[in-house]
Structures are given as structure tokens and as C-alpha cells.
DRENVO-729543 format. One record per residue: x, y, z of N, C-alpha, C in turn; residue in one letter; residue number from 1. Coordinates in steps of 0.02 Angstrom, whole numbers, plus 50000, padded with zeros to 5 digits. Example, Ala and Ser with C-alpha at 12.3 -4.5 7.8 and 13.67 -1.06 7.14 Angstrom:
residues 2
- nx;ny;nz;cax;cay;caz;cx;cy;cz;rest;nr
- 50660;49716;50390;50615;49775;50390;50660;49835;50390;A;1 $
- 50642;49888;50354;50684;49947;50357;50645;50002;50394;S;2 $
This chain:
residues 298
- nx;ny;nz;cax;cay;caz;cx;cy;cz;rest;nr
- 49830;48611;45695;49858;48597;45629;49830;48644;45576;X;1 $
- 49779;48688;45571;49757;48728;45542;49774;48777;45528;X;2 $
- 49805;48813;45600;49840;48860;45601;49895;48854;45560;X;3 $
- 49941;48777;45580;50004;48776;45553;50002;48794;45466;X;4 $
- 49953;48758;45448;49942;48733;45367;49906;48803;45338;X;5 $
- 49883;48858;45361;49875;48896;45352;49942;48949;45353;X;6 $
- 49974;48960;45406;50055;48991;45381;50082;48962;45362;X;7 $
- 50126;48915;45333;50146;48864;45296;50112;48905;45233;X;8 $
- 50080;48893;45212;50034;48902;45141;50053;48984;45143;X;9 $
- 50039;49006;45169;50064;49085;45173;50127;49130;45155;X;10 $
- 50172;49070;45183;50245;49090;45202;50264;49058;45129;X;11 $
- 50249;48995;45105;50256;49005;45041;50260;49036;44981;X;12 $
- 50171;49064;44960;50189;49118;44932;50202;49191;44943;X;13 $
- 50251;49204;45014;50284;49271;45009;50349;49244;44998;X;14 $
- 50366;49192;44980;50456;49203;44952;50441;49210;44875;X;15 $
- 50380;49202;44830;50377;49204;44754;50371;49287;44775;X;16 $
- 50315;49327;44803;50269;49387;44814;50316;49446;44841;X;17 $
- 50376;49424;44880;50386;49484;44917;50432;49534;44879;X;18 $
- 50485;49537;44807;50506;49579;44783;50445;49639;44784;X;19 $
- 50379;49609;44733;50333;49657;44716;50283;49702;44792;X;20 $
- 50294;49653;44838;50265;49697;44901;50318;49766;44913;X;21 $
- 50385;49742;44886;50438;49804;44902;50405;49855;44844;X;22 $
- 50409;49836;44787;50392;49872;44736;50311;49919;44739;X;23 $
- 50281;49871;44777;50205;49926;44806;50227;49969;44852;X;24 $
- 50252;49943;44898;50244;50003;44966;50289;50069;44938;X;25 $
- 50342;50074;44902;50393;50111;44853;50324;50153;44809;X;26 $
- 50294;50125;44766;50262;50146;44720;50199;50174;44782;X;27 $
- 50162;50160;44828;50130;50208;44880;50150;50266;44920;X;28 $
- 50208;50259;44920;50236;50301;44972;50257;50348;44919;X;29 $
- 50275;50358;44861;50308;50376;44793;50238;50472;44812;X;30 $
- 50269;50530;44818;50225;50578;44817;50146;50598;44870;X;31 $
- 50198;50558;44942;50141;50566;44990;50122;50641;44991;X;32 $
- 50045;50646;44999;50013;50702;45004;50044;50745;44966;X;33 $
- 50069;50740;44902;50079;50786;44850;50033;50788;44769;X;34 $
- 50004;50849;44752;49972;50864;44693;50021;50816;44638;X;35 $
- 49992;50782;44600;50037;50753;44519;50043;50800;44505;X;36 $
- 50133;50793;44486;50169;50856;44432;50199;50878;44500;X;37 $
- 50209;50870;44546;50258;50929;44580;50287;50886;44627;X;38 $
- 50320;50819;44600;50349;50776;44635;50395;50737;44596;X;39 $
- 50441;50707;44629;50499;50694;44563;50458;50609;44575;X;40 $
- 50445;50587;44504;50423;50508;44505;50503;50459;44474;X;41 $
- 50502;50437;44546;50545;50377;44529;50531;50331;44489;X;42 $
- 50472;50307;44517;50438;50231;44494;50388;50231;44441;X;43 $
- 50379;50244;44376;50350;50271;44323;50277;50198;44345;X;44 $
- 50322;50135;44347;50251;50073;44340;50305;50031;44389;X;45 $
- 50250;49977;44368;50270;49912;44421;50346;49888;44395;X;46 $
- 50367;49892;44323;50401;49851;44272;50489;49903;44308;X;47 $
- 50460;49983;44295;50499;50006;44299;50545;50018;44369;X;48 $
- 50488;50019;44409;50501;50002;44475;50551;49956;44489;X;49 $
- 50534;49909;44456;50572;49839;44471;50653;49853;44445;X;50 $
- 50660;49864;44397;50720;49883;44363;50738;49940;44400;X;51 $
- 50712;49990;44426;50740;50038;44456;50783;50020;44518;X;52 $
- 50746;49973;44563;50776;49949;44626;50836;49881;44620;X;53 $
- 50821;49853;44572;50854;49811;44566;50943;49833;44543;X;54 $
- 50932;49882;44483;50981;49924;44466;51026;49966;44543;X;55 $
- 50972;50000;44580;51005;50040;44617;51027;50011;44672;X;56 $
- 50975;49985;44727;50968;49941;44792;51007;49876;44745;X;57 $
- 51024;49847;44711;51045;49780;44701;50985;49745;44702;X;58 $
- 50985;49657;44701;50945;49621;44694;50919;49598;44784;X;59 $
- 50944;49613;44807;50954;49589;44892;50892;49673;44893;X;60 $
- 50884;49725;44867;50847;49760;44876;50772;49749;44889;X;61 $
- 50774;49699;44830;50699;49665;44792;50667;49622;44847;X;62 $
- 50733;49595;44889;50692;49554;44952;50707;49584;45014;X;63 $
- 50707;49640;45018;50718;49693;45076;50632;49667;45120;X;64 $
- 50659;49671;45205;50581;49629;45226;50556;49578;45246;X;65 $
- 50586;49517;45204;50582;49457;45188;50562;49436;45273;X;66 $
- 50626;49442;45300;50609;49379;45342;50561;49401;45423;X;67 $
- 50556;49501;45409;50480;49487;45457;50426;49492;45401;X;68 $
- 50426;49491;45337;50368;49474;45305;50341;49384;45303;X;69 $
- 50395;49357;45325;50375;49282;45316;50353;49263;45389;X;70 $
- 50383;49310;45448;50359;49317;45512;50259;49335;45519;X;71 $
- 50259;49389;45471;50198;49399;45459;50148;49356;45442;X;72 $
- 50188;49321;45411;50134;49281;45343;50108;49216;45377;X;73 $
- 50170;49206;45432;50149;49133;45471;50091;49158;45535;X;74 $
- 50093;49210;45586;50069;49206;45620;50015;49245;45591;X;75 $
- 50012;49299;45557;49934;49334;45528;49872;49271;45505;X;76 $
- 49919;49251;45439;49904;49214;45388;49893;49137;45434;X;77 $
- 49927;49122;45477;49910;49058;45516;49840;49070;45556;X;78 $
- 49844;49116;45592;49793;49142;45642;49709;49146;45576;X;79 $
- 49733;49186;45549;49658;49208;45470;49656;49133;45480;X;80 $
- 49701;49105;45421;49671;49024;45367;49648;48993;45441;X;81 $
- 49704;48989;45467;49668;48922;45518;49600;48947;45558;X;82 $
- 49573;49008;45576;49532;49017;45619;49446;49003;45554;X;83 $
- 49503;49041;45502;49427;49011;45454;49409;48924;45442;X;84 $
- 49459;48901;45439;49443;48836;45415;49416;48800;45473;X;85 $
- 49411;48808;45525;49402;48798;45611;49298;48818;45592;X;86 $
- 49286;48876;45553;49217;48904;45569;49183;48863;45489;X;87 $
- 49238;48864;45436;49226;48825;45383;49197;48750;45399;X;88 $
- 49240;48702;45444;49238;48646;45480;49162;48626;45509;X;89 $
- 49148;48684;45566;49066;48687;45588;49030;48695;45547;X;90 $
- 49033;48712;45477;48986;48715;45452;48941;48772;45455;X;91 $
- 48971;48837;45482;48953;48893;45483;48932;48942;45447;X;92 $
- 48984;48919;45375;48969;48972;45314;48914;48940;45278;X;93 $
- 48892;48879;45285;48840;48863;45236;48779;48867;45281;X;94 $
- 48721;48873;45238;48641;48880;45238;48624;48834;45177;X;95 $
- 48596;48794;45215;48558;48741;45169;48595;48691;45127;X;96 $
- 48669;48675;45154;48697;48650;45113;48751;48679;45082;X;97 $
- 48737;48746;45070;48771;48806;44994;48791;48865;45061;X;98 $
- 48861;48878;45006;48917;48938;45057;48863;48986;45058;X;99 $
- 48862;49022;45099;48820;49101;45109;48851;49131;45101;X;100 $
- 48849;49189;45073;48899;49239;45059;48909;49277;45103;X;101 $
- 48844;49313;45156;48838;49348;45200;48891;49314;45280;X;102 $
- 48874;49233;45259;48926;49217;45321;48993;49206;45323;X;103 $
- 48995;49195;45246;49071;49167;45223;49104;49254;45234;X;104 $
- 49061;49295;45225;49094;49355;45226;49120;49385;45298;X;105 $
- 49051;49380;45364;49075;49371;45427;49124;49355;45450;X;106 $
- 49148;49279;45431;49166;49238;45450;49254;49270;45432;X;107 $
- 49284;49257;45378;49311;49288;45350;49351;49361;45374;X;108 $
- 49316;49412;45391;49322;49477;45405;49349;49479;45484;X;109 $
- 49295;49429;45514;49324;49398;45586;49375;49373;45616;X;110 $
- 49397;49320;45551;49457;49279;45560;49528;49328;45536;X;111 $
- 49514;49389;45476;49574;49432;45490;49589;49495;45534;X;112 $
- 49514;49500;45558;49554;49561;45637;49584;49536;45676;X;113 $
- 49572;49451;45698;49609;49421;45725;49692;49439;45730;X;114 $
- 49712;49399;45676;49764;49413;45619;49796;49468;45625;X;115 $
- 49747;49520;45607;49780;49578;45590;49832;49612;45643;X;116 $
- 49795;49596;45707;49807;49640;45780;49857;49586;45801;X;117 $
- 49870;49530;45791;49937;49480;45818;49985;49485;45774;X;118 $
- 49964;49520;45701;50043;49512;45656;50059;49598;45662;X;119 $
- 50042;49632;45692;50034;49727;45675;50100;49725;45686;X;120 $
- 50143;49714;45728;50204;49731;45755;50272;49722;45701;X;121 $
- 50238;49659;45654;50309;49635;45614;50287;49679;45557;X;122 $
- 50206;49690;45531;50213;49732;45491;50237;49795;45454;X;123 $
- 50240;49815;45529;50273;49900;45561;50340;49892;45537;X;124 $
- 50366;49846;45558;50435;49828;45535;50447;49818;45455;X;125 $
- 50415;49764;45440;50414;49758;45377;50404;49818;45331;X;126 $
- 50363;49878;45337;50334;49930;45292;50405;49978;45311;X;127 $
- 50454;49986;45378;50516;50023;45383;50546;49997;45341;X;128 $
- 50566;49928;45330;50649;49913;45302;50625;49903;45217;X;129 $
- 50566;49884;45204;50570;49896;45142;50525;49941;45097;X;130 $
- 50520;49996;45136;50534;50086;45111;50611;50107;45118;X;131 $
- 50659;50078;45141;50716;50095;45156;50759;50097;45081;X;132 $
- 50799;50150;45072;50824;50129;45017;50868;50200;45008;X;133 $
- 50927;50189;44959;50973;50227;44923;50936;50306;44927;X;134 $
- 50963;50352;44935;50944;50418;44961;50918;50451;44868;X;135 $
- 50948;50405;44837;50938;50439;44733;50850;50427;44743;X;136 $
- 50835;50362;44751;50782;50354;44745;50737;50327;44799;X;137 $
- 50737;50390;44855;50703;50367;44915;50646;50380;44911;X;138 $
- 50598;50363;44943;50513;50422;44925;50492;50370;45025;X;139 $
- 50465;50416;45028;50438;50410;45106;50475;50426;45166;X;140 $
- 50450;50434;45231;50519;50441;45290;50542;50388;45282;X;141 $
- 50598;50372;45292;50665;50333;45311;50695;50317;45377;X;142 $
- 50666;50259;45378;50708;50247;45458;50765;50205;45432;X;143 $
- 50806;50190;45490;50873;50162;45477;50890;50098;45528;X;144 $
- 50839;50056;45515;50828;50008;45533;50884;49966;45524;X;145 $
- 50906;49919;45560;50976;49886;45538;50962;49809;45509;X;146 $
- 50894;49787;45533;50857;49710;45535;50781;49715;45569;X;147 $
- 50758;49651;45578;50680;49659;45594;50693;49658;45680;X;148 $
- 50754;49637;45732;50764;49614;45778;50785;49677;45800;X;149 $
- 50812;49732;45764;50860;49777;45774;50814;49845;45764;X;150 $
- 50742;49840;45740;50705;49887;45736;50652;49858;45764;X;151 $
- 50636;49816;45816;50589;49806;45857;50601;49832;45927;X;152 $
- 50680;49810;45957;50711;49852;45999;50727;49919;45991;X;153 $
- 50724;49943;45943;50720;50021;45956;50660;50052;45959;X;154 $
- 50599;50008;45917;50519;50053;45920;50490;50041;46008;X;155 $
- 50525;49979;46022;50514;49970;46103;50527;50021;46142;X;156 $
- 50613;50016;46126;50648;50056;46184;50633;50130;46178;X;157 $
- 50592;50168;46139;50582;50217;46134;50523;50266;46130;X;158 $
- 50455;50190;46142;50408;50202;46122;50355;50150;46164;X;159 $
- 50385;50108;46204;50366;50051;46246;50313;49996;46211;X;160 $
- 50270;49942;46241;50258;49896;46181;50199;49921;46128;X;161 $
- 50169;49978;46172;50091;50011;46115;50156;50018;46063;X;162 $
- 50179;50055;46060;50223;50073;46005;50219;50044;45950;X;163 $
- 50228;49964;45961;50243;49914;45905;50180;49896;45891;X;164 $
- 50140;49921;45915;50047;49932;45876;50043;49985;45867;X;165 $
- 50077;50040;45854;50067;50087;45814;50041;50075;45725;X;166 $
- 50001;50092;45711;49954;50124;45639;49910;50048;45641;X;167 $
- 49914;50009;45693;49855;49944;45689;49775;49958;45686;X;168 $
- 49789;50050;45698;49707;50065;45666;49672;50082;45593;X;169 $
- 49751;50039;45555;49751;50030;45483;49737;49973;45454;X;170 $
- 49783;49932;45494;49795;49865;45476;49712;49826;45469;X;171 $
- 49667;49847;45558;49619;49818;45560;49573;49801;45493;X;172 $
- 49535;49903;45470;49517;49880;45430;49542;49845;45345;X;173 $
- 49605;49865;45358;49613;49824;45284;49613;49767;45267;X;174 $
- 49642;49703;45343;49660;49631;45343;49567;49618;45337;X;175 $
- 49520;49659;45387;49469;49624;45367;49417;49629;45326;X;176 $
- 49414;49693;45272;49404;49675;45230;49435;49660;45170;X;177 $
- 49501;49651;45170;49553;49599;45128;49514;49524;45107;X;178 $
- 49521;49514;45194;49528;49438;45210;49426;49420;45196;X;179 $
- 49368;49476;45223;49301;49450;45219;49287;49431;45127;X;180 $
- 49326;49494;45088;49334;49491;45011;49379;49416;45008;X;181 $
- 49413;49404;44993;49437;49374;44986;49430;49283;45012;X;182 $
- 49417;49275;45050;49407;49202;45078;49306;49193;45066;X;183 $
- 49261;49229;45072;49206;49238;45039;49190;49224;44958;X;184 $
- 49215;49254;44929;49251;49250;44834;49263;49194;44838;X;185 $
- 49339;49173;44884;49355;49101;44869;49321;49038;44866;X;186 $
- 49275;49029;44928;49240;48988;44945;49163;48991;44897;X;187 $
- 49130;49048;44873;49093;49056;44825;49113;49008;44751;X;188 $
- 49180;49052;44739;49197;49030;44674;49222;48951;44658;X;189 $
- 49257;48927;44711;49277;48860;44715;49206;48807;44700;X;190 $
- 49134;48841;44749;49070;48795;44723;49054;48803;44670;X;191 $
- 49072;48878;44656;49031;48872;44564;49077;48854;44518;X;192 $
- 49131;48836;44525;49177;48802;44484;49142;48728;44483;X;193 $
- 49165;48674;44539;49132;48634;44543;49080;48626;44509;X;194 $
- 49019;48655;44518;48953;48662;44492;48927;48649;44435;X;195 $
- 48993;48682;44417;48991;48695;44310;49037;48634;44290;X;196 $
- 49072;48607;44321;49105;48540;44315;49159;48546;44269;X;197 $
- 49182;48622;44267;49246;48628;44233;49291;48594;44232;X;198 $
- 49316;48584;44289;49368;48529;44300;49364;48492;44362;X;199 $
- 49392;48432;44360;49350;48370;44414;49360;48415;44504;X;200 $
- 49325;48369;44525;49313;48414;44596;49368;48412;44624;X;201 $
- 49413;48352;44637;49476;48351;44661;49533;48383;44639;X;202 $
- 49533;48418;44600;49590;48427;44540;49626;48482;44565;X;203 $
- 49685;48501;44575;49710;48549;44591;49695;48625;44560;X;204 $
- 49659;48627;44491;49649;48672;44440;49587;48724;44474;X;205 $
- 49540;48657;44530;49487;48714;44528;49503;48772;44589;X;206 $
- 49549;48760;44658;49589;48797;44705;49635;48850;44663;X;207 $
- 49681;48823;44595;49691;48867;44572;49641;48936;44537;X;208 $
- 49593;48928;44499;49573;48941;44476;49527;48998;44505;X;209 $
- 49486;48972;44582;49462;49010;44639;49492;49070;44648;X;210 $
- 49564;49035;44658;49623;49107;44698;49605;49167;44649;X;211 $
- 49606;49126;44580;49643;49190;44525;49576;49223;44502;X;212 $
- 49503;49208;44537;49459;49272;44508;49436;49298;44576;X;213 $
- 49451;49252;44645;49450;49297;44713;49518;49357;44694;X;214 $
- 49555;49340;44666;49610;49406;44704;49610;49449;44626;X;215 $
- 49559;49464;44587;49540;49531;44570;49476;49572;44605;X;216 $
- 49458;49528;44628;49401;49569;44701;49450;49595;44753;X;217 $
- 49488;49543;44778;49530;49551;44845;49581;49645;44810;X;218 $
- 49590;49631;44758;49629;49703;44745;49613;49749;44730;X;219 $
- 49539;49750;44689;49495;49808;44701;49464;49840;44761;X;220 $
- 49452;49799;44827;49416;49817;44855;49474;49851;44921;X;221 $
- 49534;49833;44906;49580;49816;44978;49656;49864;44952;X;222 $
- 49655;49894;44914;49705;49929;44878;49700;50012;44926;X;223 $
- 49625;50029;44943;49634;50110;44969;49667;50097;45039;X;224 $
- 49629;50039;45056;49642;50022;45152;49746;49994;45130;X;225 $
- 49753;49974;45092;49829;49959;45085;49854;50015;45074;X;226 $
- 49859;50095;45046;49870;50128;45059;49882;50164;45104;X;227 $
- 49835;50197;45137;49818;50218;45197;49864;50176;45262;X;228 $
- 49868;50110;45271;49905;50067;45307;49977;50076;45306;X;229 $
- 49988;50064;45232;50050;50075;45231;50098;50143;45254;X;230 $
- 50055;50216;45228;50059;50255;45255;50060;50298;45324;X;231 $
- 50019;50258;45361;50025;50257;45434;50059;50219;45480;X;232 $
- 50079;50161;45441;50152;50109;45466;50215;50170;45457;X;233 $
- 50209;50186;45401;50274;50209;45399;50306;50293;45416;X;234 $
- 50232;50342;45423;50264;50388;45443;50302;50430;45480;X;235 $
- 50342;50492;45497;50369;50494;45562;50338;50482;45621;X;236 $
- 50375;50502;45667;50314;50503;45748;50363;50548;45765;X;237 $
- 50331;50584;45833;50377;50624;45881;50389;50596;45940;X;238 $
- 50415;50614;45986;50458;50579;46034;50395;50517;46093;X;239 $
- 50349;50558;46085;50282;50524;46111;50238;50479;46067;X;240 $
- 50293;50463;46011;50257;50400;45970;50182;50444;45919;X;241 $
- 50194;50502;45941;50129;50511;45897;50140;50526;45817;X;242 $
- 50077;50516;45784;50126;50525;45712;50121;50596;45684;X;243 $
- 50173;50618;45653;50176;50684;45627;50147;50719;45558;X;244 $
- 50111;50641;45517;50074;50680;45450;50007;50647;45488;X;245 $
- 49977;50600;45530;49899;50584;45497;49892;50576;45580;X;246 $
- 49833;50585;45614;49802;50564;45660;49775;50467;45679;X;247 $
- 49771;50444;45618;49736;50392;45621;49711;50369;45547;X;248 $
- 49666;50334;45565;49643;50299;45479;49603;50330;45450;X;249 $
- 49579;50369;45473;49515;50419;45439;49539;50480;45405;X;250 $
- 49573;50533;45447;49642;50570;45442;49681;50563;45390;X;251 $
- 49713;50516;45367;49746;50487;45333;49708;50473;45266;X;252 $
- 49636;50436;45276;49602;50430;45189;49571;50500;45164;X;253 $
- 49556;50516;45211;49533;50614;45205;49585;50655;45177;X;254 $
- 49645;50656;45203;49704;50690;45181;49721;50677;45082;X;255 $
- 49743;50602;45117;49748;50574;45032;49730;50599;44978;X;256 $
- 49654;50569;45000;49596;50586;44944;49601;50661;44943;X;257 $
- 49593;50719;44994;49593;50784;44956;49664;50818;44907;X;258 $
- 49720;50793;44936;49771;50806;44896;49776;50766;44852;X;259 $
- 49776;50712;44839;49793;50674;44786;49730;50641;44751;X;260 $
- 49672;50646;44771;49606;50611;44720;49611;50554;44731;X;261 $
- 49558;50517;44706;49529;50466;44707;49595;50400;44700;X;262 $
- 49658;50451;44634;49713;50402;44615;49748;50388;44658;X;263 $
- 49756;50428;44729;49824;50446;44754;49808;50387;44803;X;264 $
- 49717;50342;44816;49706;50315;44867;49736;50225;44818;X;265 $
- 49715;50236;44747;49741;50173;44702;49817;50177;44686;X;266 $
- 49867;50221;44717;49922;50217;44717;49950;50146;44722;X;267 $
- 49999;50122;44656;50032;50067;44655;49982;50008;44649;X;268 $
- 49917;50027;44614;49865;49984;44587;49890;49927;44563;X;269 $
- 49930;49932;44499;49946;49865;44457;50007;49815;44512;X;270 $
- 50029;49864;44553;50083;49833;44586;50042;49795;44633;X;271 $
- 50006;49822;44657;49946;49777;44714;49914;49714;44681;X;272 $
- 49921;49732;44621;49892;49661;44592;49914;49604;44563;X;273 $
- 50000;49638;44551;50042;49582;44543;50081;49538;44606;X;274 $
- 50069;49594;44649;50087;49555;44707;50033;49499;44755;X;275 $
- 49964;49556;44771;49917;49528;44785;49873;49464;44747;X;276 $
- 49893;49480;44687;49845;49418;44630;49901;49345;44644;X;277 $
- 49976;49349;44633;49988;49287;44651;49997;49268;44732;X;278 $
- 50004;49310;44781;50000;49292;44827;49934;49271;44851;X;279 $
- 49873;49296;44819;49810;49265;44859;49792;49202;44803;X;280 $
- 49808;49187;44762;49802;49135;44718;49857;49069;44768;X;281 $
- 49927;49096;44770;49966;49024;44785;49951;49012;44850;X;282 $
- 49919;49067;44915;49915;49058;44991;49843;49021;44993;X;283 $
- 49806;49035;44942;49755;48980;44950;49754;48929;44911;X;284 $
- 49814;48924;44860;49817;48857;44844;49851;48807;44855;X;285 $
- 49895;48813;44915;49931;48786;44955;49885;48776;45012;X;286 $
- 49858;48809;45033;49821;48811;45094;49773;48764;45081;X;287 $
- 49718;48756;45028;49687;48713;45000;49705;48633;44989;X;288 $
- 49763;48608;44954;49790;48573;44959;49851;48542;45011;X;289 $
- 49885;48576;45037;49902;48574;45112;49833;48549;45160;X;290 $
- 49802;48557;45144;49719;48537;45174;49693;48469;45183;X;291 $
- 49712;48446;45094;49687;48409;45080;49748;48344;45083;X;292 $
- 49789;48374;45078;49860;48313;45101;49843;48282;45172;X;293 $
- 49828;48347;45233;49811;48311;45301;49766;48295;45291;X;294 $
- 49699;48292;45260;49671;48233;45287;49663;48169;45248;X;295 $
- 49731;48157;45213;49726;48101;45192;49754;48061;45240;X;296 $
- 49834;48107;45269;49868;48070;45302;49826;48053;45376;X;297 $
- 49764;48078;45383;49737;48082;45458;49706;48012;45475;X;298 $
């Protein structure tokens, strides 16, 4: 049931989250490995972005993804929440009573390589169809994916099943330290909320409240590895699946960073945080309370 209540809570907030996930991977992919100034910028910000795709792609653009991103969100996001709340349960993250940070962070980091390496396949998918778009305002390779069912059978049939773990030597490190940032913060911040007696212990305000100062850590720290990921999900390959701009994850932050600086690795920053800030706010505040519903009914 952990698992379940953990995707559940997930899959929730990617039907509020997923226009702006289109609007990041667009705004990352926007001048791969190119100097600023010698690239045509589609996507000026997050705002404009939005209006840009919505205008061009239509509104059906904005949820380009959707339904292997909600594929994602249940089995990643089921596998993470539930495997943490499973080590949460034992009593693992605390010392003496009080969360540890050092374990909550373990713990955490553990529960999304999990994650990371059982959802890699829909992600792959997910980062094709929504980079996909109108040839005016394309930025990245372009595959021509027809659906998530319809571009799993072709990365298969052409590339056999490694294939569909292709760039998962991205995913790793980003889900876990996404997920060690992030569920660490949470569990920190939720006691010192409590603590200070801001608002009553039961109250839905203090889960809210957790999410929303974990996921300005979760986006500072998890924005270069979301780059880099995204970029190695989505670039070409040659007929042997290998990829044609980056070797791997190292390859790939090396490259970045020398052509494009330090910015090119915070590419689609504010967009990471409008997407990432309400999605790690509502997936743990659903998840939290989804929590706390079963064990009333238990």
C-alpha cells in the first residue's frame, strides 16, 4: 500500500506539473552545446515559453507526454515514496528519537536509484514526445514518435531492450540526489515545523509547508543533473544505439559546462522551479496525507 499511495500522490501532481515539465525540457534543450548569441532563442522565459507553445503546438502541446509521464510518476514515484516510507516505518532515519539528516539522506538517495532504473524507459519516452514539436520552433533532435506505445516499439525494435535504458546513466544520478535532497529537507523541515508549533501537528498546512521550502533545495541542487539527463534522453544515436553528441554523464556535464558555462548547466532554472516547486510540494502532500487517510481507515 505504500507503494500504491506513493504513485497515486505522484500521478496527481503531474496532471497540475506536466505543461511546465514540457516547457523545461524545451527551455534545456533550447541552444545545446552552443555559445549565447549564436542561436536563435525561442523561449526568452518560462512565461514566454508557455505562450509560445501554446500559440504554436496548440494547448494539447502543453500536455505533450502526459500519459508516459503519469506512467513515470506511478512506478518511479511509487517505487521512491513507498520504499522510503517502508525505511521511514523502521525507524531508520531517526537517532535518538530526531530525523538524522545523514540517514534521512541515505535513505532517500537509495529509495530513488531504485526508482530511477525501473521508470528510465518511460522517461526516454517522455523527454522524445515532449521535445517534439512544430519545425518554427523546434530546438533539440526530433524524433517522430507517434505515442508512448508507438515509440517504445521502435526504441526496441531497433535497439533491443538495453536500448530503452539508454541515458539511465543520467537518470541515476539525478533521481538520487533529487530524491536524497528532497525527502531529507522534507522530513527535517516537517519536525522543525512541528517544533516551533506553527501550526497544529495534524494540520494539513505543516506537509504543505515542508514541500514548499524542501523543493527550493530539491531545485537548486537537481537542476545541472536535470539537464544533463534530459540531454542524454534525448539525443541522436547511430544505428548501434550509441549516442552521437555525449558519451555518457560525465561527457555530457564537461561538454555543457565548457561551451555554455556554468548557465548552460542552470538552463530552464525558473522553469525547473515552477514545475519542480509545485510538483515536490503537491507529491508530498498528497503522499503525506494519503498516508495519513490509511491509517485511519486501518
Amino acid at each position: 500500500m505504500d507503494f500504491v499511495l506513493g504513485g497515486v500522490a505522484a500521478c496527481g501532481a503531474c496532471l497540475f506539473t506536466n505543461p511546465l515539465e514540457v516547457v523545461k525540457t524545451r527551455m534545456q534543450l533550447q541552444g545545446e552545446l552552443k555559445s549565447r548569441g549564436t542561436y536563435q532563442v525561442y523561449y526568452r522565459n518560462v512565461f514566454h515559453a508557455f505562450y509560445t507553445i501554446g500559440k504554436v503546438d496548440g494547448l494539447t502541446g502543453l500536455q505533450k507526454g502526459l500519459v508516459p509521464g503519469l506512467f513515470y510518476q506511478f512506478f518511479m514515484n511509487g517505487v521512491r515514496l513507498g520504499s522510503y516510507a517502508i525505511i521511514e516505518s523502521a525507524d531508520y532515519i531517526h537517532t535518538n528519537g530526531r530525523v538524522s539528516a545523514v540517514k534521512s539522506t541515505i535513505a532517500g538517495a537509495a529509495a530513488g536509484v531504485v526508482g530511477a532504473v525501473m521508470g528510465s524507459p518511460v522517461y526516454l519516452v517522455k523527454t522524445h514526445l515532449q521535445s517534439q514539436s512544430t519545425s518554427s520552433i523546434a530546438v533539440g533532435h526530433q524524433y517522430k514518435h507517434q505515442g508512448m506505445i508507438h515509440a517504445l516499439r521502435i526504441i526496441y525494435r531497433q535497439h533491443g531492450i538495453l536500448g530503452l535504458w539508454r541515458g539511465s546513466s543520467a537518470a541515476v544520478p539525478r533521481v538520487s540526489v533529487g530524491s536524497a535532497t528532497q525527502l531529507s529537507t522534507f522530513s527535517s523541515s516537517k519536525e522543525l515545523i512541528i517544533d516551533l508549533q506553527v501550526f497544529p501537528q495534524d494540520s494539513w498546512l505543516v506537509p504543505l509547508s515542508a514541500g514548499m521550502m524542501s523543493s527550493v533545495v530539491v531545485v537548486l541542487a537537481m537542476t545541472p543533473f536535470d539537464v544533463v539527463s534530459t540531454r542524454l534522453y534525448n539525443q541522436p544515436v547511430n544505428h548501434l544505439g550509441k549516442g552521437l553528441l555525449y558519451n555518457g554523464f560525465t561527457d555530457c556535464f564537461s561538454k555543457t559546462l565548457k561551451k555554455e558555462g556554468l548557465t548552460g548547466l542552470y538552463k530552464g532554472l525558473g522553469a525547473s522551479y515552477f514545475r519542480l516547486g509545485p510538483h515536490t510540494i503537491l507529491s508530498l502532500f498528497f503522499w503525506d496525507e494519503l498516508r495519513k487517510l490509511h491509517q485511519k481507515l486501518r
